[in-house]
N, C-alpha and C positions, 0 to 999 in steps of 0.2 A: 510327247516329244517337246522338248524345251527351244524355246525361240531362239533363234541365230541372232545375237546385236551387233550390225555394223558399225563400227568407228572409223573414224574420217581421223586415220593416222597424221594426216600434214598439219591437222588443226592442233597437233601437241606440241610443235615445236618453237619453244619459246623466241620472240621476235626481238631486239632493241635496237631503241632509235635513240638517237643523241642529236642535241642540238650545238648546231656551228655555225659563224657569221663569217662570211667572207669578211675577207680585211679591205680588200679595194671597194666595192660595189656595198658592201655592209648588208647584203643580201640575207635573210636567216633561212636557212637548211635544216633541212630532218634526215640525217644519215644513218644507216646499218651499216653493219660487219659484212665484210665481203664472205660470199659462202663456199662450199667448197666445190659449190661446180663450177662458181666464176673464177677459180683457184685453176682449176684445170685449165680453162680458158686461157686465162693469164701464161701460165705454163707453156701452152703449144707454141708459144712465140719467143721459147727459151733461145731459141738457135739465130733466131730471126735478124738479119743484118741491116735489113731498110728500118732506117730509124721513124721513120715516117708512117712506115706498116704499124711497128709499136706503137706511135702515139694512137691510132687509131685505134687501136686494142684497148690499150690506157681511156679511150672515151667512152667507149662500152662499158669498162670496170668499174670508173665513175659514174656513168649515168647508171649505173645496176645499182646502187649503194646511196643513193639519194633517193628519198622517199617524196618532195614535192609533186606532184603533178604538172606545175610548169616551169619545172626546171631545163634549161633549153643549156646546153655544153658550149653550143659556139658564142651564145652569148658572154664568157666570160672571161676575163679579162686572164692573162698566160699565168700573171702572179699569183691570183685566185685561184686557179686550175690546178698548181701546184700546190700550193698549200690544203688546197680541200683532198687533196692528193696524201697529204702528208697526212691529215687528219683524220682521215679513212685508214689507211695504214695503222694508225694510233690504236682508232678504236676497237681492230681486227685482233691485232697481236701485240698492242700493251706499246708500254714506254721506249721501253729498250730496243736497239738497233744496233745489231754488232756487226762491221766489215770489217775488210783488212784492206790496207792503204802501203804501196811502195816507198818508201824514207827517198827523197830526191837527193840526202847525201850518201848514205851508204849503200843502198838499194834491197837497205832488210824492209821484210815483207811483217808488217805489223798487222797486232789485231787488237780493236777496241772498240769502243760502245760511245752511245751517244745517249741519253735520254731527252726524248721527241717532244715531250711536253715542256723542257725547258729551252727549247731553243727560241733564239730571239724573233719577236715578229717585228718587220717594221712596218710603222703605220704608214696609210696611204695621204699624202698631204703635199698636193701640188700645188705649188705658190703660182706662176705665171706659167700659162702652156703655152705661149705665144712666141715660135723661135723665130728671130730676124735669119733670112736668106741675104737680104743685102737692102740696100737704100729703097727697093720701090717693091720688096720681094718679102713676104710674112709666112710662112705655116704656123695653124694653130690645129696642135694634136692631143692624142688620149692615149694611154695606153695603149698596148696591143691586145687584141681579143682573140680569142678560139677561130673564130670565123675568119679575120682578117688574115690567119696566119694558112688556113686550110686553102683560101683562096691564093693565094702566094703561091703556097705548091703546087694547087692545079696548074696555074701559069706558068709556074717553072717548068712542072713535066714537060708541057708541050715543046719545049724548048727542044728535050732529050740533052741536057748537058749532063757533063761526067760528076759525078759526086761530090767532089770538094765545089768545084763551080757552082752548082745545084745549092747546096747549105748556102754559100753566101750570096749567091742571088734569091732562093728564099727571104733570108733577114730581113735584104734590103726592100723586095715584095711587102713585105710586113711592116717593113717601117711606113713603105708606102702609105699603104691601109690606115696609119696610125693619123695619117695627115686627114683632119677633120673638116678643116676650112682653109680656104687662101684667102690671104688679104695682100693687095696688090695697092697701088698709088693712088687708081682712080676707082677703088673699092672692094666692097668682095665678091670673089665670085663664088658662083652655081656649078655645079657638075662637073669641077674639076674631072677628068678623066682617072683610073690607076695607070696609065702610060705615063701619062703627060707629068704627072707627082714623081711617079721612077724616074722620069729621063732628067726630071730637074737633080734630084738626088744622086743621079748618076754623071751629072756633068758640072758640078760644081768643084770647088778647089777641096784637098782633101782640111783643110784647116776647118771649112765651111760645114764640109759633111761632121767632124768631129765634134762641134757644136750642137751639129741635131743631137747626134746621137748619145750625148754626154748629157741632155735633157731626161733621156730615160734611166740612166744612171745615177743622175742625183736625184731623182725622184721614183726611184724604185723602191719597191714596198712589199710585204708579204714575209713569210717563212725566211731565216736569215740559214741556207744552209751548206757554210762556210764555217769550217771548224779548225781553231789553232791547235795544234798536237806536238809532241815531243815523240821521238823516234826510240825506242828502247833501249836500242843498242847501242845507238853515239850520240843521244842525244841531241840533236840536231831540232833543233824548233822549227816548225813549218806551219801554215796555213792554206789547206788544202780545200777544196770542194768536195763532200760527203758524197762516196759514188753509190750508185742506184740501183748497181748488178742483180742485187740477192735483195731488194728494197721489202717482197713480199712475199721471200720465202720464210 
């Protein structure tokens, strides 16, 4: 009677890992292709309306697809997030990225492509993170992070406000988080509170608050993915934001 040889089928499945550097934090990662259980994963939340439900989704797909051992999600910075996003995407199903995009003049429904590996990165290079509040009043901030923005929502939840409210009291939650140190007249202080940073942000003039916020603007960084397009039909040139719908089907 001839021996029975067991083979260990999982062990034939070819593995790849690609290396990738965050652009903000310059972290280096070891990434795979997303598989196609995490495909199905991804999928269950085709319907899903809580935007918030999805990002969490989204952190399971990405921590499934990064191969470090201390790779921590809330550790990094939202630009990073995104772009390691993109770049898992990349290396799953290839350069190309085809949606279709509304013309804001005619309202024809266009379809085109992007190719992923060409889009612009912008590098991370903050000259002074030190924004003046007013004569005796400093913040000095970072970026936003994974973590700073989860804690936002949970704050926000508790609140139970209605949705649009919700999104922009998040933000400002997150800007909060973003505020690293205060520095004050007679120095800086310790243990600013997350209250006491919102309430400031929440009660200043809106010229004041436009200033924070235009800090992260000009020194935004990462995946650039805003794309100039022409409309087919009437040609109408626009620059639109690259939507996300079908980003990994």
């Amino acid at each position: 009677m001839s021996e029975v040889k067991i083979v260990d089928i999982k062990g034939l499945l070819d593995t790849y890992e690609f290396p990738y550097t965050l652009p903000g934090s310059g972290k280096e990662l070891l990434i795979r292709p997303i598989t196609t259980g995490q495909m199905k994963k991804v999928l269950a939340y085709e319907d899903e309306t809580s935007f918030y439900v999805v990002e969490e989704a989204l952190d399971r797909l990405i921590t499934g697809c990064v191969v470090n051992d201390d790779f921590d999600m809330d550790d990094l910075y939202l630009q990073d997030r995104f772009s390691l996003m993109v770049e898992i995407r990349r290396v799953t199903k290839g350069d190309i990225y085809e949606f279709n995009y509304k013309c804001a003049e005619c309202g024809f429904e266009n379809i085109t492509h992007i190719n992923l590996s060409e889009l612009n990165v912008k590098p991370c290079n903050p000259e002074n993170n030190v924004i003046e509040i007013n004569e005796r009043l400093k913040f000095e901030v970072d970026y936003p992070t994974r973590r700073g923005q989860k804690d936002s929502i949970k704050r926000m939840k508790e609140k139970k406000l209605g949705k649009r409210e919700m999104m922009v009291e998040v933000q400002s939650g997150t800007f909060a988080n973003s505020i690293i140190k205060v520095h004050t007249d007679e120095g800086e202080l310790d243990g600013v509170s997350f209250e006491d940073k919102l309430y400031i942000l929440d009660n200043v003039s809106s010229d004041v608050f436009e200033k924070f916020t235009q800090w992260f603007v000009d020194y935004d960084f990462g995946v650039d993915f805003d794309k100039e397009l022409q409309c087919v039909s009437c040609h109408h040139d626009d620059k639109i934001e690259i939507p996300l719908s079908n980003f990994f089907v």
